[in-house]
C-alpha positions as CSV (number, residue, x, y, z in Angstrom):
1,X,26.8,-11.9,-14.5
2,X,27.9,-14.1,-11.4
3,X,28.7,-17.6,-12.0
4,X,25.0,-19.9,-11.6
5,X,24.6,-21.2,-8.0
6,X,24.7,-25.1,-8.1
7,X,24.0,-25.6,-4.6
8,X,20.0,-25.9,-3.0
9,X,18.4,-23.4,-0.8
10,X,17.8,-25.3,2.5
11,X,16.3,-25.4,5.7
12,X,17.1,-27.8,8.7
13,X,15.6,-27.8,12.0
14,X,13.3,-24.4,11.5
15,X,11.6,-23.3,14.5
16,X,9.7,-20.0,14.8
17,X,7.9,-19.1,17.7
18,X,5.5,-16.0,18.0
19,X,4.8,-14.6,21.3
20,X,4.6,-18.1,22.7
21,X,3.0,-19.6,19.4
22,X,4.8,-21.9,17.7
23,X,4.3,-21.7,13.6
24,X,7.3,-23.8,12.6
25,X,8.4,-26.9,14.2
26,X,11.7,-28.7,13.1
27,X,10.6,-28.1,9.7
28,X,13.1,-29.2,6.5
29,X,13.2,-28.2,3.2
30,X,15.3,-28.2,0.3
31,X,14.9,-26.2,-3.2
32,X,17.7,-27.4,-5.5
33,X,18.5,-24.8,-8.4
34,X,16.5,-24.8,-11.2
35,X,13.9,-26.4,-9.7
36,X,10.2,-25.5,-9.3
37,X,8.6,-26.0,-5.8
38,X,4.6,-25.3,-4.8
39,X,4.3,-25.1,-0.9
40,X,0.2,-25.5,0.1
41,X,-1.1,-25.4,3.4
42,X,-4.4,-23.8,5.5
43,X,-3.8,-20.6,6.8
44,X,-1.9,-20.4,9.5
45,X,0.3,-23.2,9.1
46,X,3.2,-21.5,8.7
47,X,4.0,-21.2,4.9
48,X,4.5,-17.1,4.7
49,X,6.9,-17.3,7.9
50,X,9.1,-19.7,5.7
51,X,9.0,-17.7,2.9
52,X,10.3,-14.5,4.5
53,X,13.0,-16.5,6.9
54,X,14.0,-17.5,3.2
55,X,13.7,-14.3,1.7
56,X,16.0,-13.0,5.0
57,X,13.1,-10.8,6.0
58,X,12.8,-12.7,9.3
59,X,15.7,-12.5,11.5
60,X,17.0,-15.9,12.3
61,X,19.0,-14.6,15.0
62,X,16.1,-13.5,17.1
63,X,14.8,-15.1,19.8
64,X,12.2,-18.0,19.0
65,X,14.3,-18.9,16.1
66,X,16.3,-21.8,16.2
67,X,17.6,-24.3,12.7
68,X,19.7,-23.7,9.9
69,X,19.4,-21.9,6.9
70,X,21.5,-21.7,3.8
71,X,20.4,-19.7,0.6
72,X,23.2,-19.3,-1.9
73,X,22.7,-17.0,-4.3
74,X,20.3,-14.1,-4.8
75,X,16.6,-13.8,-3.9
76,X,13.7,-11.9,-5.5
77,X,10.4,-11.8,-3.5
78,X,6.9,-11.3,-5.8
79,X,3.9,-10.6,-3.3
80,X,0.0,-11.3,-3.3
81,X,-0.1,-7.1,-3.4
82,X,2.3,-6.3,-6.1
83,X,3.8,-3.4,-3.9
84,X,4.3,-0.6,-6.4
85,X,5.5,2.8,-5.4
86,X,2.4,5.0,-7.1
87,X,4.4,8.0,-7.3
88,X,6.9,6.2,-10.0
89,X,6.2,4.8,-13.1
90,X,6.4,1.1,-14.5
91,X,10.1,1.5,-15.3
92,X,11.1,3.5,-12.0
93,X,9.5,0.6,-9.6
94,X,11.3,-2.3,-12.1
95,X,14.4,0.5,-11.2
96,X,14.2,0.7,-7.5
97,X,17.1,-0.4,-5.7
98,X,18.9,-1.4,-8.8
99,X,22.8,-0.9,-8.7
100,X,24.4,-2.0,-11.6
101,X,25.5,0.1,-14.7
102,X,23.3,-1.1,-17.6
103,X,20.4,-0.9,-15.1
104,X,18.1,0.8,-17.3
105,X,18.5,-1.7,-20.4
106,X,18.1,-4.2,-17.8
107,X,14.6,-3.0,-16.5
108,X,13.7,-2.4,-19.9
109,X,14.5,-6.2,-21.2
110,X,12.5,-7.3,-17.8
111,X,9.5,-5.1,-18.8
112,X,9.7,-6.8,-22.6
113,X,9.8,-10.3,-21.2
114,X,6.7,-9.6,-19.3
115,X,5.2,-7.5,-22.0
116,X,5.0,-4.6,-20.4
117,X,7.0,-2.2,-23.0
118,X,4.1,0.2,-23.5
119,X,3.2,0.4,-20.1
120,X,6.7,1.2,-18.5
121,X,6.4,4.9,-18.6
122,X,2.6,4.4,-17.0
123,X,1.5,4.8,-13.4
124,X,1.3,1.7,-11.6
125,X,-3.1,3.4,-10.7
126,X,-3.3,2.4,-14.2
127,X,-2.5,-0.9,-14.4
128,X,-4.8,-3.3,-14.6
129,X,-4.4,-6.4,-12.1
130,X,-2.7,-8.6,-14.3
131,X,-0.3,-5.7,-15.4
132,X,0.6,-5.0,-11.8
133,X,1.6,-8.3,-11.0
134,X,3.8,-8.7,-14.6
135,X,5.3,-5.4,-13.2
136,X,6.0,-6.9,-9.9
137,X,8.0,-10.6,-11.5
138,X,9.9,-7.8,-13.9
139,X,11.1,-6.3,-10.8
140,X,11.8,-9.3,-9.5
141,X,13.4,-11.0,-12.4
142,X,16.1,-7.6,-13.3
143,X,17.8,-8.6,-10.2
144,X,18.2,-12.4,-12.2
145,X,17.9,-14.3,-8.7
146,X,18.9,-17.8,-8.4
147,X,15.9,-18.2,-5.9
148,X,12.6,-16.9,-6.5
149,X,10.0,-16.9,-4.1
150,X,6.6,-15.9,-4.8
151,X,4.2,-15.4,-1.9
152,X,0.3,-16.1,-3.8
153,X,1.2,-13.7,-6.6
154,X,-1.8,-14.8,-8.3
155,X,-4.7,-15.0,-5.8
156,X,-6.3,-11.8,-6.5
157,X,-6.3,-12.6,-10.4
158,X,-9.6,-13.7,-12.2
159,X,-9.7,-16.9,-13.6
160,X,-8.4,-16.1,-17.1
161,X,-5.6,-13.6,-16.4
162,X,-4.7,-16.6,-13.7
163,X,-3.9,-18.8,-16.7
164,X,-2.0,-16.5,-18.4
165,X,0.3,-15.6,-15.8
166,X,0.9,-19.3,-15.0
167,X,1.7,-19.5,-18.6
168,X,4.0,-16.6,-18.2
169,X,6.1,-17.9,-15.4
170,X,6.5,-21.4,-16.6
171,X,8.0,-19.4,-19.7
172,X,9.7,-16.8,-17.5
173,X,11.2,-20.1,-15.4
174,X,12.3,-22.1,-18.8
175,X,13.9,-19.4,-19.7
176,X,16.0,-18.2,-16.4
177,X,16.0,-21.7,-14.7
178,X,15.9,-20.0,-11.1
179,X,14.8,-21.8,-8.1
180,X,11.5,-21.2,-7.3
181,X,9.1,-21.6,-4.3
182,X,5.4,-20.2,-4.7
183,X,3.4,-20.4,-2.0
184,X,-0.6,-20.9,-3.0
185,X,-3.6,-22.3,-1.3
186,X,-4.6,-23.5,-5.1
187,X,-3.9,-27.0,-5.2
188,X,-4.6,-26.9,-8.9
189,X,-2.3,-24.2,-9.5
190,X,0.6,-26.0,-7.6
191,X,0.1,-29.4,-9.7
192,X,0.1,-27.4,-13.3
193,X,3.0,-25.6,-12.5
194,X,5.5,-27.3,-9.8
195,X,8.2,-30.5,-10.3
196,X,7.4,-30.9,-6.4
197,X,4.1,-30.1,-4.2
198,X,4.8,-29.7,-0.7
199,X,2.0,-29.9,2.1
200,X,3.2,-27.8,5.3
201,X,0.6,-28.4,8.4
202,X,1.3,-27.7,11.8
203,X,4.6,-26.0,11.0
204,X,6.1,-29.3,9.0
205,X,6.0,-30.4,5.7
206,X,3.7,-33.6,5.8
207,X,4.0,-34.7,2.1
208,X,6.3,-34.3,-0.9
209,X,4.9,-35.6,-4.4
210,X,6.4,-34.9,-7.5
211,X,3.4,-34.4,-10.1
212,X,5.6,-36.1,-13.4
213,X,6.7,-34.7,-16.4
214,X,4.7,-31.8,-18.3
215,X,2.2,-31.8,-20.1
216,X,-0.2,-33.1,-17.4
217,X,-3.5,-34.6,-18.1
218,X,-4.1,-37.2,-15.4
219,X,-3.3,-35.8,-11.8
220,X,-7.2,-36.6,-10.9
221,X,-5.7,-39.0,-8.0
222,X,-2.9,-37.0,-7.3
223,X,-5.5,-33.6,-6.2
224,X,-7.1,-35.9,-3.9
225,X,-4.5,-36.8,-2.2
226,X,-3.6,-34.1,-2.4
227,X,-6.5,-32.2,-0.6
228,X,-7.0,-34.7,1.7
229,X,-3.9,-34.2,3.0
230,X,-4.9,-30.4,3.4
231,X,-8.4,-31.7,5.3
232,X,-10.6,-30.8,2.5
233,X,-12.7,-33.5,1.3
234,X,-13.0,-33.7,-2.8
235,X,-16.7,-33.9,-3.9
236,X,-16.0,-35.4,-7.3
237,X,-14.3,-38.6,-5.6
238,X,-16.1,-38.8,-2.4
Protein backbone atom coordinates (compact mmCIF):
# COMPACT_ATOMS: atom_id res chain seq x y z
CA UNK A 1 0.00 0.00 0.00
CA UNK A 2 1.44 3.50 -0.97
CA UNK A 3 2.30 5.83 1.66
CA UNK A 4 -1.30 8.15 2.65
CA UNK A 5 -1.36 11.50 0.71
CA UNK A 6 -1.08 14.43 3.21
CA UNK A 7 -1.45 17.02 0.83
CA UNK A 8 -5.29 18.59 -0.40
CA UNK A 9 -6.74 18.17 -3.74
CA UNK A 10 -7.04 21.74 -5.23
CA UNK A 11 -8.28 23.95 -7.69
CA UNK A 12 -7.10 27.62 -8.44
CA UNK A 13 -8.26 29.79 -11.08
CA UNK A 14 -10.77 27.12 -12.94
CA UNK A 15 -12.18 28.25 -16.04
CA UNK A 16 -14.17 25.94 -18.44
CA UNK A 17 -15.80 27.27 -21.34
CA UNK A 18 -18.25 25.18 -23.63
CA UNK A 19 -18.69 26.27 -27.07
CA UNK A 20 -18.64 29.83 -25.99
CA UNK A 21 -20.49 29.11 -22.56
CA UNK A 22 -18.78 29.70 -19.72
CA UNK A 23 -19.59 27.04 -16.66
CA UNK A 24 -16.66 27.76 -14.43
CA UNK A 25 -15.34 31.06 -13.70
CA UNK A 26 -12.11 31.47 -11.55
CA UNK A 27 -13.49 29.02 -9.35
CA UNK A 28 -11.19 27.65 -5.99
CA UNK A 29 -11.46 24.82 -4.15
CA UNK A 30 -9.56 22.89 -1.77
CA UNK A 31 -10.43 19.08 -0.35
CA UNK A 32 -7.74 18.36 2.32
CA UNK A 33 -7.29 14.53 2.96
CA UNK A 34 -9.49 12.88 5.08
CA UNK A 35 -11.94 15.26 4.75
CA UNK A 36 -15.61 15.13 3.74
CA UNK A 37 -16.88 17.83 1.23
CA UNK A 38 -20.79 18.25 -0.19
CA UNK A 39 -20.81 20.62 -3.32
CA UNK A 40 -24.71 21.85 -4.03
CA UNK A 41 -25.72 23.88 -6.71
CA UNK A 42 -28.88 24.23 -9.47
CA UNK A 43 -28.35 22.59 -12.45
CA UNK A 44 -26.18 23.95 -14.65
CA UNK A 45 -23.96 25.72 -12.45
CA UNK A 46 -21.16 23.87 -13.10
CA UNK A 47 -20.65 21.21 -10.28
CA UNK A 48 -20.37 17.80 -12.67
CA UNK A 49 -17.64 19.78 -14.91
CA UNK A 50 -15.59 20.14 -11.58
CA UNK A 51 -15.96 16.83 -10.65
CA UNK A 52 -14.67 15.26 -13.89
CA UNK A 53 -11.73 18.04 -14.33
CA UNK A 54 -11.00 16.44 -10.81
CA UNK A 55 -11.60 13.00 -11.68
CA UNK A 56 -8.98 13.93 -14.91
CA UNK A 57 -11.87 13.09 -17.25
CA UNK A 58 -11.84 16.61 -18.61
CA UNK A 59 -8.76 17.64 -20.30
CA UNK A 60 -7.26 20.67 -18.78
CA UNK A 61 -5.07 21.17 -21.58
CA UNK A 62 -7.84 21.83 -24.02
CA UNK A 63 -8.87 24.96 -25.15
CA UNK A 64 -11.42 26.85 -22.81
CA UNK A 65 -9.52 25.55 -19.91
CA UNK A 66 -7.48 27.75 -18.05
CA UNK A 67 -6.35 27.38 -13.73
CA UNK A 68 -4.51 25.01 -11.80
CA UNK A 69 -5.12 21.72 -10.62
CA UNK A 70 -3.39 19.51 -8.25
CA UNK A 71 -4.75 16.00 -7.12
CA UNK A 72 -2.24 13.97 -5.29
CA UNK A 73 -2.98 10.69 -4.89
CA UNK A 74 -5.60 8.32 -6.43
CA UNK A 75 -9.16 8.92 -7.54
CA UNK A 76 -12.23 6.67 -7.65
CA UNK A 77 -15.36 8.13 -9.34
CA UNK A 78 -19.11 6.60 -8.12
CA UNK A 79 -21.85 7.83 -10.57
CA UNK A 80 -25.73 8.74 -10.30
CA UNK A 81 -25.95 5.42 -12.93
CA UNK A 82 -23.88 2.90 -11.21
CA UNK A 83 -22.23 1.89 -14.65
CA UNK A 84 -22.04 -1.88 -14.48
CA UNK A 85 -20.96 -4.03 -17.30
CA UNK A 86 -24.22 -6.52 -17.58
CA UNK A 87 -22.40 -9.12 -19.15
CA UNK A 88 -20.06 -9.59 -15.87
CA UNK A 89 -20.98 -10.43 -12.59
CA UNK A 90 -20.76 -8.39 -9.14
CA UNK A 91 -17.13 -9.57 -8.60
CA UNK A 92 -15.94 -9.15 -12.36
CA UNK A 93 -17.22 -5.25 -12.51
CA UNK A 94 -15.56 -4.70 -8.70
CA UNK A 95 -12.47 -6.55 -10.92
CA UNK A 96 -12.34 -4.39 -13.92
CA UNK A 97 -9.32 -2.60 -14.53
CA UNK A 98 -7.73 -3.94 -11.36
CA UNK A 99 -3.84 -4.59 -11.63
CA UNK A 100 -2.49 -5.64 -8.63
CA UNK A 101 -1.67 -9.33 -7.53
CA UNK A 102 -4.08 -10.03 -4.54
CA UNK A 103 -6.84 -8.39 -6.75
CA UNK A 104 -9.37 -10.94 -6.24
CA UNK A 105 -9.15 -10.89 -2.27
CA UNK A 106 -9.20 -7.36 -2.67
CA UNK A 107 -12.65 -7.16 -4.61
CA UNK A 108 -13.87 -9.74 -2.41
CA UNK A 109 -12.99 -7.61 1.07
CA UNK A 110 -14.66 -4.50 -1.03
CA UNK A 111 -17.85 -6.58 -1.72
CA UNK A 112 -17.87 -7.68 2.29
CA UNK A 113 -17.54 -4.05 3.32
CA UNK A 114 -20.54 -3.19 1.30
CA UNK A 115 -22.30 -6.38 2.01
CA UNK A 116 -22.50 -7.64 -1.05
CA UNK A 117 -20.76 -11.26 -0.41
CA UNK A 118 -23.81 -13.19 -1.74
CA UNK A 119 -24.43 -11.14 -4.56
CA UNK A 120 -20.78 -11.07 -6.15
CA UNK A 121 -21.22 -13.90 -8.38
CA UNK A 122 -24.91 -12.24 -9.53
CA UNK A 123 -25.69 -10.28 -12.56
CA UNK A 124 -25.65 -6.72 -12.04
CA UNK A 125 -29.91 -7.05 -14.00
CA UNK A 126 -30.46 -8.47 -10.65
CA UNK A 127 -29.52 -6.09 -8.42
CA UNK A 128 -31.73 -4.17 -6.85
CA UNK A 129 -31.03 -0.23 -6.74
CA UNK A 130 -29.45 -0.05 -3.68
CA UNK A 131 -27.26 -3.22 -4.46
CA UNK A 132 -26.09 -1.55 -7.67
CA UNK A 133 -24.94 1.45 -6.17
CA UNK A 134 -23.06 -0.70 -3.08
CA UNK A 135 -21.48 -2.53 -6.09
CA UNK A 136 -20.46 0.64 -7.70
CA UNK A 137 -18.55 2.42 -4.06
CA UNK A 138 -16.95 -1.39 -3.87
CA UNK A 139 -15.48 -0.78 -7.20
CA UNK A 140 -14.56 2.33 -6.22
CA UNK A 141 -13.18 1.70 -2.86
CA UNK A 142 -10.73 -1.75 -4.12
CA UNK A 143 -8.71 0.83 -5.85
CA UNK A 144 -8.32 2.48 -1.88
CA UNK A 145 -8.27 6.16 -3.40
CA UNK A 146 -7.14 9.06 -1.45
CA UNK A 147 -9.90 11.16 -3.26
CA UNK A 148 -13.26 9.99 -3.74
CA UNK A 149 -15.63 11.69 -5.70
CA UNK A 150 -19.12 10.85 -5.99
CA UNK A 151 -21.25 12.44 -8.60
CA UNK A 152 -25.31 12.12 -6.94
CA UNK A 153 -24.77 8.43 -6.20
CA UNK A 154 -27.86 8.39 -4.32
CA UNK A 155 -30.52 10.36 -6.26
CA UNK A 156 -32.27 7.61 -7.82
CA UNK A 157 -32.61 5.76 -4.31
CA UNK A 158 -36.01 5.76 -2.34
CA UNK A 159 -36.05 7.40 0.78
CA UNK A 160 -35.17 4.47 2.95
CA UNK A 161 -32.34 2.73 1.01
CA UNK A 162 -31.11 6.67 0.84
CA UNK A 163 -30.57 6.47 4.61
CA UNK A 164 -28.82 3.41 4.57
CA UNK A 165 -26.35 4.21 2.15
CA UNK A 166 -25.59 7.53 3.89
CA UNK A 167 -25.13 5.37 6.84
CA UNK A 168 -22.82 3.17 4.71
CA UNK A 169 -20.52 5.79 3.47
CA UNK A 170 -20.09 7.68 6.64
CA UNK A 171 -18.91 4.13 7.87
CA UNK A 172 -17.11 3.36 4.58
CA UNK A 173 -15.38 7.03 5.13
CA UNK A 174 -14.44 6.45 9.07
CA UNK A 175 -13.02 3.61 8.07
CA UNK A 176 -10.67 4.60 4.96
CA UNK A 177 -10.44 8.42 5.80
CA UNK A 178 -10.25 9.24 1.96
CA UNK A 179 -11.07 12.67 0.67
CA UNK A 180 -14.27 12.96 -0.45
CA UNK A 181 -16.37 15.33 -2.64
CA UNK A 182 -20.17 14.31 -3.42
CA UNK A 183 -21.95 16.32 -5.43
CA UNK A 184 -26.01 16.40 -4.52
CA UNK A 185 -28.81 18.77 -5.13
CA UNK A 186 -30.08 17.46 -1.47
CA UNK A 187 -29.29 20.01 0.88
CA UNK A 188 -30.22 17.70 3.58
CA UNK A 189 -28.08 15.02 2.49
CA UNK A 190 -24.97 17.37 2.25
CA UNK A 191 -25.60 18.75 6.10
CA UNK A 192 -25.96 14.95 7.54
CA UNK A 193 -23.09 13.80 5.96
CA UNK A 194 -20.27 16.63 5.07
CA UNK A 195 -17.55 18.62 7.56
CA UNK A 196 -18.01 21.45 4.75
CA UNK A 197 -21.10 22.42 2.44
CA UNK A 198 -20.08 24.24 -0.50
CA UNK A 199 -22.62 26.37 -2.72
CA UNK A 200 -21.25 26.65 -6.41
CA UNK A 201 -23.57 29.24 -8.55
CA UNK A 202 -22.57 30.78 -11.68
CA UNK A 203 -19.42 28.67 -11.96
CA UNK A 204 -18.02 29.87 -8.22
CA UNK A 205 -18.29 28.69 -4.99
CA UNK A 206 -20.52 31.38 -3.14
CA UNK A 207 -20.48 29.93 0.43
CA UNK A 208 -18.44 27.54 2.58
CA UNK A 209 -20.15 26.49 6.10
CA UNK A 210 -18.90 23.91 8.11
CA UNK A 211 -22.12 22.09 9.69
CA UNK A 212 -20.23 21.22 13.36
CA UNK A 213 -19.39 18.10 14.87
CA UNK A 214 -21.64 14.85 14.42
CA UNK A 215 -24.29 13.93 15.66
CA UNK A 216 -26.38 16.80 14.32
CA UNK A 217 -29.72 17.82 15.72
CA UNK A 218 -30.01 21.59 15.21
CA UNK A 219 -28.92 22.61 11.55
CA UNK A 220 -32.65 24.22 11.15
CA UNK A 221 -30.88 27.68 10.51
CA UNK A 222 -28.09 26.38 8.79
CA UNK A 223 -30.69 24.65 5.76
CA UNK A 224 -32.06 28.01 5.32
CA UNK A 225 -29.26 29.56 4.72
CA UNK A 226 -28.48 27.22 3.14
CA UNK A 227 -31.28 27.17 0.41
CA UNK A 228 -31.49 30.56 0.24
CA UNK A 229 -28.26 30.77 -0.95
CA UNK A 230 -29.36 28.14 -3.67
CA UNK A 231 -32.62 30.59 -4.58
CA UNK A 232 -35.12 28.30 -3.00
CA UNK A 233 -37.17 29.87 -0.50
CA UNK A 234 -37.82 27.47 2.76
CA UNK A 235 -41.65 27.22 3.61
CA UNK A 236 -41.21 26.25 7.21
CA UNK A 237 -39.28 29.64 7.98
CA UNK A 238 -40.71 31.92 5.52
Amino acid sequence: MSAPVTAPARVAGLVRDFGGRRVLEGLDLTVGPGEFVALLGRSGSGKSTLLRVLAGLDDTAAEGVEGTVEVPGSVAVAFQEPRLLPWRSVRDNVLLGLHRDDAADAADRALAEVGLTERADAWPLTLSGGEAQRASLARALVREPDLLLLDEPFGALDALTRIAMHDLVLDLWGRHRPGILLVTHDVDEALALADRVLVLDEGRIVADHAPGPRPRHDVADLRSTVLAELGVIDDATA
